[in-house]
N, C-alpha and C positions, 0 to 999 in steps of 0.2 A: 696385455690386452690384445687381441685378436686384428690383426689390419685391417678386418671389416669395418671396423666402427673407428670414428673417431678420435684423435689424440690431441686433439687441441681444442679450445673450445672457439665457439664460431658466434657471430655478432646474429642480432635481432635481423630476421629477412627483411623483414618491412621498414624498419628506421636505421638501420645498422649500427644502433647503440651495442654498447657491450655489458651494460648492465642489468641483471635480471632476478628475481627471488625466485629459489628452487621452489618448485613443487612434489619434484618426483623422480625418482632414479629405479630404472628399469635393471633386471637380474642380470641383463645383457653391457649394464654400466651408463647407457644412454642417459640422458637428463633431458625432464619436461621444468622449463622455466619460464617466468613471464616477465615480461621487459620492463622495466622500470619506466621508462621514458614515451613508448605508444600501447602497451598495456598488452599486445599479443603473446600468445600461449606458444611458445615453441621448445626446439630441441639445441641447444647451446653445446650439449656434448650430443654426436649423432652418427648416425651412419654415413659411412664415405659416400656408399650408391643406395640412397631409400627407394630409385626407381624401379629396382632390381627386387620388387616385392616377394614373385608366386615362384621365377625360376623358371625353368626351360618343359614344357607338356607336351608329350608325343602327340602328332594329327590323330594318330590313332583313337587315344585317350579323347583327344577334345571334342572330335567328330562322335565318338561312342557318346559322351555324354549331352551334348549338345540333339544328339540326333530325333529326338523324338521333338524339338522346336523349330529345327530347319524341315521336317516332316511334316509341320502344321497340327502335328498332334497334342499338344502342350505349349503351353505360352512360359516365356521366361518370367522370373520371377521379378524382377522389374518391368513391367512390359506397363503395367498400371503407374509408374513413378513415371517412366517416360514419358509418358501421355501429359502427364500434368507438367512436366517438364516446356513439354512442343507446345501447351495452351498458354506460357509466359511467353515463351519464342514468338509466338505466331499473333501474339497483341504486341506487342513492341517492334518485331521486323520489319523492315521496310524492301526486301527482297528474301533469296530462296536459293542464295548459297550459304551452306552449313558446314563449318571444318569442327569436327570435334575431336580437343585436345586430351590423351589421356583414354584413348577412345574403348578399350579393353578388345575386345571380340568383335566389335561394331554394332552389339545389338540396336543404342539409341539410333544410329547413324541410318540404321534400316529402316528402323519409323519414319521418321524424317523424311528418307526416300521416298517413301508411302505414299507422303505428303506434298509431295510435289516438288521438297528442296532435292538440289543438286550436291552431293555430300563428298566429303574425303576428311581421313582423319590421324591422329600421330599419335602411336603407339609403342612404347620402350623395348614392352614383352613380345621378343620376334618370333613367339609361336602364337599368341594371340594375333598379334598384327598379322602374320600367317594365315591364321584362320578365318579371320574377318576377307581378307584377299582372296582363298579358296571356293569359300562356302557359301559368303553374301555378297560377294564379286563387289566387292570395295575395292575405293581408290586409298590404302594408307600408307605412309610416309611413317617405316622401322626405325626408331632409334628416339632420343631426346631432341629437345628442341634447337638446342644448342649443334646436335649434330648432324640433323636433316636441313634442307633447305625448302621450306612450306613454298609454293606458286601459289602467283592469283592473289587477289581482295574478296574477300568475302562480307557475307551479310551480318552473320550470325555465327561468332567462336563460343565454344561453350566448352564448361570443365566441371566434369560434373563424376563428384568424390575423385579428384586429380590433384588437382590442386596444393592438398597439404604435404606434396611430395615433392616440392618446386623448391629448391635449394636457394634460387634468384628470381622469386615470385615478381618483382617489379621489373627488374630487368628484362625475363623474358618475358611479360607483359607487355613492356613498353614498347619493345620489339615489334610484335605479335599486332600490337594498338596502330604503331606506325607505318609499318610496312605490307600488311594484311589483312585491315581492317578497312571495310568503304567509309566516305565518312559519316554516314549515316548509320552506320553498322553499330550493333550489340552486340556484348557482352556477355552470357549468366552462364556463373559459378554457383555452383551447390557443392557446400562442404557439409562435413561432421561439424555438430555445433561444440567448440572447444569450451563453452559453459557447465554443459552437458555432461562431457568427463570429469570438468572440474566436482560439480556436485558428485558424479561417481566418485569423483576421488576420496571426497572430504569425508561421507558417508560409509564409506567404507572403512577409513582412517579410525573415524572418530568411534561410529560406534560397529564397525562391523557389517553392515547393510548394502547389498549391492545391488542398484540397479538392471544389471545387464550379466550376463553370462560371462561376456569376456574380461580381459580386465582392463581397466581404464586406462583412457590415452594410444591402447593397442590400437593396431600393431606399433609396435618402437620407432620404426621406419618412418613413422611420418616425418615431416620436418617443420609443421607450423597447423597452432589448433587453430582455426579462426572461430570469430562469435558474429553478431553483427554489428557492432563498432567499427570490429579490427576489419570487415570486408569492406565498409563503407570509406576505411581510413587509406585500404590500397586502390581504389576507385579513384578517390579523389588525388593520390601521389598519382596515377596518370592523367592526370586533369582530364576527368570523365565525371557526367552528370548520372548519378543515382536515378533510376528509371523507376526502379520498386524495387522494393528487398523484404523480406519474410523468411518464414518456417513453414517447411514442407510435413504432412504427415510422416512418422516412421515407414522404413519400407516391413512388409514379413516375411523376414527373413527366412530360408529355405529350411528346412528342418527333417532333411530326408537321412542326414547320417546318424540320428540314434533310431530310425526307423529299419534302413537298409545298407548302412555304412558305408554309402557312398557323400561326397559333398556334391548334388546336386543343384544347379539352378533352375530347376523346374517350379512353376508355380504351385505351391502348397493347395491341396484342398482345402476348403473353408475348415475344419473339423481339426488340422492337425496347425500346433501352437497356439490355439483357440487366446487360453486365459493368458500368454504372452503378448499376444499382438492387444488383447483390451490394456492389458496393463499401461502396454507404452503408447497408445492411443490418448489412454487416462493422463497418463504424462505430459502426451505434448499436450492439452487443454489444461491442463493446468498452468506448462509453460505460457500457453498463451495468455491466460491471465493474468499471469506475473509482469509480463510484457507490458501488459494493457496499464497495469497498477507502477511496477517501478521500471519500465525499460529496459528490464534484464529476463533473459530467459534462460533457465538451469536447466529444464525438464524437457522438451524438445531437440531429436536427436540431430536435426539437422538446420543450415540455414541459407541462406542464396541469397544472390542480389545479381539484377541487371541494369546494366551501364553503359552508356554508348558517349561520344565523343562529343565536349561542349563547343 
């Protein structure tokens, strides 16, 4: 087996049991298991560094594809999630400083700015972090949490699709909660809804049927599916009060590389992914329904919760 990945198996992040029923073993040997004991979806066998996702992208490279968003000529293709994102933030904040963890490139962070918060944010991938410092004259902090040192109290931490790549989700939570949090301050996390793969998983298993193009539970590299249980279970291990928690529409994803074979994030025209984006639209309403009926939601690609200190 390859030093990348794992040779031991590793305890539940969230309760640090060690007991779990497999789900899933990835061609790379990885294991998606769920913990016996607080019921989270994680990787028991995993990758040494899941931070270490995209690898290292020339300025070159990032500035050519970026360029036509930092030009104001195209909007990123999250630019609409964001929004709905800052409309959760901006009902619960109680100030207008914003560190966002996980920050990629800094798009959200530049909303935000927009908006009158005050931003800086920590970032693994030292050419994103890079470019977010270049190009949208961000304040970001290169490297893992564990290995920068965050300044300041902030209002508003958020982690948003980061999350499931947090090897010590509570630990550097609690961290993050005690020594950089105001105490009035929030919380929201938006993850992948680890329901979501599970029904991809089964469906495909069982009869063949896949939801989604890629394949379930990808990339391998995560290290913890959550759903909304398992977010509301790591909430309350930092003794923080649930603000609100839901499911976000699907984002529409970019679909410029079987057009131009590039993997851009420019915002799709309306026209191109058309019956993909109804499909998973159709989806999370049905999740939602299921929600409404049994508390569980399979068909919604994502879910979040915000939480601030009891």
């Amino acid at each position: 087996m390859s030093s990348t990945y794992a040779t031991k198996s590793f305890s539940c992040p969230l309760c640090n049991e060690t007991n779990y029923t497999k789900i899933k073993t990835f061609s790379d040997e990885v294991i998606v298991g769920k913990c016996i004991s607080c019921g989270l979806a994680y990787t028991p066998k995993r990758h040494n560094t899941p931070e270490d996702l995209f690898g290292e992208i020339s300025m070159d490279n990032l500035q050519m594809m970026y360029s036509p968003i930092l030009e104001g000529k195209k909007k990123h293709f999250r630019e609409k999630i964001f929004n709905k994102y800052l409309l959760k933030i901006k009902k619960y904040a109680t100030g207008l400083n914003h560190l966002d963890i996980g920050c990629a490139h800094g798009f959200f962070m530049n909303i935000t700015r927009a908006h009158g918060f005050k931003v800086a944010g920590v970032e693994p991938n030292e050419s994103m972090g890079d470019f977010g410092k270049k190009y949208l004259d961000l304040e970001i902090y290169t490297g893992t949490l564990d290995n920068v040192t965050v300044k300041a109290k902030w209002d508003v931490i958020t982690f948003t699709d980061s999350l499931e790549y947090f090897k010590n989700p509570v630990g550097d939570l609690s961290s993050l909660v005690n020594n950089n949090l105001n105490d009035d301050g929030i919380i929201f996390i938006k993850v992948p809804n680890g329901d979501y793969f599970y029904a991809r998983h089964i469906l495909k298993q069982k009869i063949g049927f896949s939801l989604g193009g890629a394949e379930a539970y990808s990339p391998s590299k995560r290290v913890a599916h959550y759903n909304n249980k398992t977010l509301e279970k790591l909430a309350l291990s930092l003794n923080m009060k649930v603000l609100d928690k839901g499911f976000f529409l699907p984002i529409n994803s970019p679909v410029w590389f079987k057009y131009v074979g590039l993997h851009l994030e420019i915002e799709n025209p309306w026209w191109m992914g058309m019956k993909e984006n109804i499909f998973r639209k159709s989806l999370h309403y049905l999740g939602l329904f299921e929600f409404l009926i049994f508390r569980k939601n399979h068909f919604s690609q994502s879910v979040y919760i915000v939480a601030k200190k009891k």
